[in-house]
Residue frames as a rotation matrix with the C-alpha (Angstrom) as fourth column:
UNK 1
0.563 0.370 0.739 97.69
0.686 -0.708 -0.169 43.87
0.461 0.602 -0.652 63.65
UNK 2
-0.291 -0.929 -0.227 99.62
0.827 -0.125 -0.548 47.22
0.481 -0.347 0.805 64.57
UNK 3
-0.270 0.207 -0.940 99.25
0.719 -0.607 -0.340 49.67
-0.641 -0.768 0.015 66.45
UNK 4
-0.833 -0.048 -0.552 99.58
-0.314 -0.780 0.542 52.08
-0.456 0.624 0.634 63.45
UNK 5
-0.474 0.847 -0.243 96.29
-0.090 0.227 0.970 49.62
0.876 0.481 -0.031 61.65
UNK 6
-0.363 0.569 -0.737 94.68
0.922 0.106 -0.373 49.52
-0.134 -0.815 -0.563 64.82
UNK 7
-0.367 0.060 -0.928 94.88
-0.045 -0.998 -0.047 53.80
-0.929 0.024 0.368 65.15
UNK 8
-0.869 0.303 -0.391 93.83
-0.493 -0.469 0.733 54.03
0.039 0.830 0.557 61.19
UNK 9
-0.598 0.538 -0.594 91.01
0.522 0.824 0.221 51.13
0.608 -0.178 -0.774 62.03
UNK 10
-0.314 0.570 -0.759 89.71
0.941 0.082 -0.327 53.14
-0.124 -0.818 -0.562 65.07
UNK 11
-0.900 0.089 -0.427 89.73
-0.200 -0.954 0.223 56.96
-0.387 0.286 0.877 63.01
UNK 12
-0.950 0.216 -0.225 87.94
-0.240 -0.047 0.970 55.44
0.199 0.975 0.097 60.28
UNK 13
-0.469 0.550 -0.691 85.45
0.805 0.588 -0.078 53.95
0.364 -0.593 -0.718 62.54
UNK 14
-0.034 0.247 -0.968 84.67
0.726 -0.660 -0.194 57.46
-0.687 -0.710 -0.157 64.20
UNK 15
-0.350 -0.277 -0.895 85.61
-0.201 -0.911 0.360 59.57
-0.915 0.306 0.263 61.08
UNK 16
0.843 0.418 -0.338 84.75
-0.453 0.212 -0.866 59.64
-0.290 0.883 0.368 57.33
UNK 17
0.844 -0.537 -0.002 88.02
0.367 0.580 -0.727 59.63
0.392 0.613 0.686 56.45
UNK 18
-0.072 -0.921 -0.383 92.06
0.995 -0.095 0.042 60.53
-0.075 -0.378 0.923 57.58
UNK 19
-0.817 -0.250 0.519 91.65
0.295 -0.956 0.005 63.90
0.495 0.157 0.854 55.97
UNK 20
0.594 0.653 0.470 88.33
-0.023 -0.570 0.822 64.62
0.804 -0.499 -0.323 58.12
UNK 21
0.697 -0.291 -0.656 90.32
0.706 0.438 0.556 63.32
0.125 -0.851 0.510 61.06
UNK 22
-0.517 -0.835 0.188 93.66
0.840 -0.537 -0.075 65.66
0.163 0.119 0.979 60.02
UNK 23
-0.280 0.535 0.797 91.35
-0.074 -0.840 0.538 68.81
0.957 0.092 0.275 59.23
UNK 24
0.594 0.795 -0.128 89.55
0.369 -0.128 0.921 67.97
0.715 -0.594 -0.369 62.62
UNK 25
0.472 -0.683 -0.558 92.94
0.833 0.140 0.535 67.83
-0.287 -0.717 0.635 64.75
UNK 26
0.561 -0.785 -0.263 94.87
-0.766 -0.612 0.195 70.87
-0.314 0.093 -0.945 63.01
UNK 27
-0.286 -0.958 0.021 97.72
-0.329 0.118 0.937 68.72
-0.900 0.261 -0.349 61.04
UNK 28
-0.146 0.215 -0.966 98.00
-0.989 0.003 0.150 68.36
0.035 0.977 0.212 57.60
UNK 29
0.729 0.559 -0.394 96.93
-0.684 0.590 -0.429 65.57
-0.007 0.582 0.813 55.82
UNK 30
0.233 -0.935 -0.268 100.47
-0.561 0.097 -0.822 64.61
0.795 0.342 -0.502 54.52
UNK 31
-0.550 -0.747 0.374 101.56
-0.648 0.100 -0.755 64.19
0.526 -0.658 -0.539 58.44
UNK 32
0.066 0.654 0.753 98.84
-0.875 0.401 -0.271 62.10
-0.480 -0.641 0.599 59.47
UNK 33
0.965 0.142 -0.222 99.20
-0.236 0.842 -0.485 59.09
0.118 0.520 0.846 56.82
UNK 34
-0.156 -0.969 0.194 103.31
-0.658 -0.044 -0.752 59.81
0.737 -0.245 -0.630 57.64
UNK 35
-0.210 -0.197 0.958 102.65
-0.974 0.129 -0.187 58.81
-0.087 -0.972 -0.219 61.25
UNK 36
0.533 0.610 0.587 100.69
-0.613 0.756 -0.230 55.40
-0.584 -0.237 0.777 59.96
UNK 37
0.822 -0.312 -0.477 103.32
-0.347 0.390 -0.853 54.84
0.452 0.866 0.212 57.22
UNK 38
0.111 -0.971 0.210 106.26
-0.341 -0.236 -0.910 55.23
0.933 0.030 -0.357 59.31
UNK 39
-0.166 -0.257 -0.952 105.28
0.785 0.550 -0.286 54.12
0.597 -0.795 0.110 62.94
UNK 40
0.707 0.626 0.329 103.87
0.280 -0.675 0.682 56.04
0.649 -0.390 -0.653 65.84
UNK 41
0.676 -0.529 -0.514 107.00
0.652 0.104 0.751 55.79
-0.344 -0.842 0.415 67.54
UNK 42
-0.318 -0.940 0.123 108.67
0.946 -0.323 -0.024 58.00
0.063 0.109 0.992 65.13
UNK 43
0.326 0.416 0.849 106.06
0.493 -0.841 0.223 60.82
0.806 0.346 -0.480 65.43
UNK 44
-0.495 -0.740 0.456 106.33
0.064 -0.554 -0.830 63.95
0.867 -0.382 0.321 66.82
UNK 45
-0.901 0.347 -0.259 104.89
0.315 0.115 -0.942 64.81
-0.298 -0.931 -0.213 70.71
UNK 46
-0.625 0.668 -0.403 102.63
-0.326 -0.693 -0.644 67.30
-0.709 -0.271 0.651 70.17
UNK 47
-0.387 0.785 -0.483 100.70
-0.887 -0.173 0.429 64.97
0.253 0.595 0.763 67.42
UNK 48
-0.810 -0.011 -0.586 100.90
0.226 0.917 -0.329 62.09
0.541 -0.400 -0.740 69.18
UNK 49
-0.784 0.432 -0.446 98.90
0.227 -0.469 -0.854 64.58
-0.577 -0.771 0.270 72.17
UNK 50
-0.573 0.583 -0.575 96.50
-0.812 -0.498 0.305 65.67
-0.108 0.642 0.759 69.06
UNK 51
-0.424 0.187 -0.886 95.86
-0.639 0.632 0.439 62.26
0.642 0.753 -0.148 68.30
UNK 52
-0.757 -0.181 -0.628 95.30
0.360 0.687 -0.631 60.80
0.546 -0.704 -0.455 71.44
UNK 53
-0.905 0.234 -0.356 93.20
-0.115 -0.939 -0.325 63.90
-0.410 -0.253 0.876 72.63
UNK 54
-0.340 0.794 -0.504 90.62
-0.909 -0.141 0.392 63.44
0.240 0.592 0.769 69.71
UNK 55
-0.291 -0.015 -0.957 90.37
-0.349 0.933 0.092 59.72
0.891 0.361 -0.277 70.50
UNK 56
0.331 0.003 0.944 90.52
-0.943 -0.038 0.331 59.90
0.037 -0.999 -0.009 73.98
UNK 57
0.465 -0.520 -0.716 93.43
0.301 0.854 -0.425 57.12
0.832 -0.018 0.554 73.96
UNK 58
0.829 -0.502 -0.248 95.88
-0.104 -0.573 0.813 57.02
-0.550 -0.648 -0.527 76.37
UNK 59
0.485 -0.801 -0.350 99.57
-0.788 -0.226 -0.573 58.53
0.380 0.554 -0.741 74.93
UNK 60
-0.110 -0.695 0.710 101.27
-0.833 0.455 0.316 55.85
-0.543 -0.557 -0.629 77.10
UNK 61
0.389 0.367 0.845 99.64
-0.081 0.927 -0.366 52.93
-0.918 0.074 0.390 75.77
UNK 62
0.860 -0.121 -0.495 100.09
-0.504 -0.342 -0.793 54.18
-0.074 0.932 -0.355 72.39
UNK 63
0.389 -0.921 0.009 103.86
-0.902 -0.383 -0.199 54.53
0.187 0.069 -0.980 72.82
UNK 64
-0.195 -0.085 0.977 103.75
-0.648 0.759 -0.064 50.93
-0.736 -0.646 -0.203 74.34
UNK 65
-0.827 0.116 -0.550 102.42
-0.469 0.398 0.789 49.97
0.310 0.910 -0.274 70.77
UNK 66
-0.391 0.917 0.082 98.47
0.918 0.381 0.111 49.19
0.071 0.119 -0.990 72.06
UNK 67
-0.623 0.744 0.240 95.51
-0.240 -0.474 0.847 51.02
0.744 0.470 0.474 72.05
UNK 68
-0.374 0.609 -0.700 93.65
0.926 0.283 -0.249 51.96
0.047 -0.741 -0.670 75.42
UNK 69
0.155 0.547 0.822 91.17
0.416 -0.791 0.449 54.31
0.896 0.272 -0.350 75.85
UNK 70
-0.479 -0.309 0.822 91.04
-0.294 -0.826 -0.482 56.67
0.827 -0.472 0.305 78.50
UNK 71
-0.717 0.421 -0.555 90.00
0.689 0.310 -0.655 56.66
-0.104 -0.852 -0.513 82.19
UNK 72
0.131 0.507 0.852 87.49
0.323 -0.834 0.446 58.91
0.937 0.217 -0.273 82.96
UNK 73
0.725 0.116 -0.678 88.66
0.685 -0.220 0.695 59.50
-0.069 -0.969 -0.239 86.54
UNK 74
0.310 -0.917 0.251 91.36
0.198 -0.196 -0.961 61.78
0.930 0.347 0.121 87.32
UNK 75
0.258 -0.499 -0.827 93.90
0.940 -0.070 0.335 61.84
-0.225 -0.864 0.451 90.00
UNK 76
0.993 -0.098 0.065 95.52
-0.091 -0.991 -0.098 64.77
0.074 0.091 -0.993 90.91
UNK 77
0.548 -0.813 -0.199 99.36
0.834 0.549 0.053 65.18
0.066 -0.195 0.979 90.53
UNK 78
0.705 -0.269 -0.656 101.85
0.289 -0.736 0.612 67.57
-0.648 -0.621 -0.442 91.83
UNK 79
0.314 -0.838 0.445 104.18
0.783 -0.036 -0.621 69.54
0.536 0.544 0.645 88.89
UNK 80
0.368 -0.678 -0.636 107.02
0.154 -0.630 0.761 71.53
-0.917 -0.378 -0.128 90.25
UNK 81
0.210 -0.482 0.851 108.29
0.925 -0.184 -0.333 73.67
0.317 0.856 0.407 87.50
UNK 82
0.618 0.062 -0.784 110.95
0.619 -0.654 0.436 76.67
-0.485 -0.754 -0.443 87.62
UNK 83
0.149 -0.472 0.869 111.92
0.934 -0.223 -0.280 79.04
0.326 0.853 0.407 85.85
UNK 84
-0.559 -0.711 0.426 113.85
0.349 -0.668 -0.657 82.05
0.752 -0.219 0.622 87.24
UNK 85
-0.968 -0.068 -0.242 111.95
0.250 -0.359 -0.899 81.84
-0.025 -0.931 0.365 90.36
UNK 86
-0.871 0.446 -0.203 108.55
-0.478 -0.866 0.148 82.31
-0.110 0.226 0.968 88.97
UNK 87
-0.499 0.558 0.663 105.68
-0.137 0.705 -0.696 81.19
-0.855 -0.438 -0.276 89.61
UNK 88
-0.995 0.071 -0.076 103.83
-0.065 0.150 0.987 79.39
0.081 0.986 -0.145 86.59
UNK 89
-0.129 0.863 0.488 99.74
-0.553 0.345 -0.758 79.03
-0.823 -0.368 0.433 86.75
UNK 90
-0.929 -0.312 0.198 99.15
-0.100 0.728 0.678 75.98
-0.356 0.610 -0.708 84.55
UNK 91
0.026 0.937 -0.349 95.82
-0.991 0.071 0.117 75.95
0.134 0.342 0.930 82.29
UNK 92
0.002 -0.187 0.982 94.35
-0.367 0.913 0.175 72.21
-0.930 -0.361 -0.067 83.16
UNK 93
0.880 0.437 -0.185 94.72
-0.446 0.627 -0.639 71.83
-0.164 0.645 0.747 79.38
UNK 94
0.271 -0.959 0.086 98.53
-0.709 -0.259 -0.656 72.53
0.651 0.116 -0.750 79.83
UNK 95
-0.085 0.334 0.939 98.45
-0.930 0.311 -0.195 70.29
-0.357 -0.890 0.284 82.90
UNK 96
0.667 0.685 0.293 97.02
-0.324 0.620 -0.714 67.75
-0.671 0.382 0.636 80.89
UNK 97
0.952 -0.305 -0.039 99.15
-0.081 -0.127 -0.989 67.84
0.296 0.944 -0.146 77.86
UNK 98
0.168 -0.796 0.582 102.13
-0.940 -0.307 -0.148 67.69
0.297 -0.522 -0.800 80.49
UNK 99
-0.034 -0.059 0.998 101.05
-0.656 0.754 0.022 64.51
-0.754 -0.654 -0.064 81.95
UNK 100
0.905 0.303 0.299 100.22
-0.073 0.803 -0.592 62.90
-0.420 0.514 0.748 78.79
UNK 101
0.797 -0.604 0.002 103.93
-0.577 -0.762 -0.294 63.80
0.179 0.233 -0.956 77.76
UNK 102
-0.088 -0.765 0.638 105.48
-0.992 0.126 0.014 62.31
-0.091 -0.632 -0.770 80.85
UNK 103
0.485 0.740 0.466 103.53
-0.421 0.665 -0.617 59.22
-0.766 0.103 0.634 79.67
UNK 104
0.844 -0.053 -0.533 104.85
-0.523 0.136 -0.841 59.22
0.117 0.989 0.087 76.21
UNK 105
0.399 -0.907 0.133 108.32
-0.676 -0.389 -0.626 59.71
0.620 0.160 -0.768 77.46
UNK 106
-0.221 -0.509 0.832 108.32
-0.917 0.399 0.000 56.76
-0.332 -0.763 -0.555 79.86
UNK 107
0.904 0.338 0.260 106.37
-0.088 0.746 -0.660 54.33
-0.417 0.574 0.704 77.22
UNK 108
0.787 -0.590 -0.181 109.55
-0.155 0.095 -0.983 55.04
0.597 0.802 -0.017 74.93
UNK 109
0.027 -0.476 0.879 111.83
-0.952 0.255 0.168 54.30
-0.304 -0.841 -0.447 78.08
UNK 110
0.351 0.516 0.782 110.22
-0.542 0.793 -0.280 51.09
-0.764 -0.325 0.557 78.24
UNK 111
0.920 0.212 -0.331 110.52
-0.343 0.022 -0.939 50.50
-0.191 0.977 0.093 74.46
UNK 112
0.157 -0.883 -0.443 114.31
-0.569 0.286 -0.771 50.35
0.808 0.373 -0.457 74.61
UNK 113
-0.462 -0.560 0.688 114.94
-0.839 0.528 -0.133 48.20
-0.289 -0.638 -0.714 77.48
């Protein structure tokens, strides 16, 4: 089974349907059956992070092409970010959404080697 029927397998399970699921996340309708037609690997970040978020998956796995829920522990990790010398304070959803990113972006690493 794929990852993409796994993810529509585990909404439907939790949701009435895709379009409660879309409507719950913010994204249209349209872009949510896209992502299951086409492959989660071709979606964008920030719905991948929507999608993963509501589920409490983790974005790596995803991106790896399974399907793992979250930990419920969390480590703590150090971001260094600059930008003309200024300090940033990071909300821990921002924080969050940062790490689940750096995740994505090393699953799809993985993907091509």
């Amino acid at each position: 089974m794929s990852v993409e029927s796994e993810l529509k397998n585990l909404i439907l399970n939790k949701y009435k349907s895709l379009r409660e699921f879309a409507i719950k996340i913010d994204m249209p309708y349209s872009t949510m059956d896209t992502i299951l037609k086409r492959g989660v690997d071709k979606a964008n970040i920030n719905n991948i992070i929507k999608i993963c978020k509501e589920l409490n998956i983790d974005t790596e796995s995803l991106g790896e092409g399974r399907i793992e829920h979250k930990q419920h522990e969390r480590h703590v990790n150090t971001i260094a970010a600059h930008k003309n010398e200024i300090d940033v304070d990071w909300t821990e959803e921002e924080l969050e959404d940062i790490e689940n990113f750096k995740k994505y972006v090393l699953s799809k690493r993985k993907n091509r080697e």
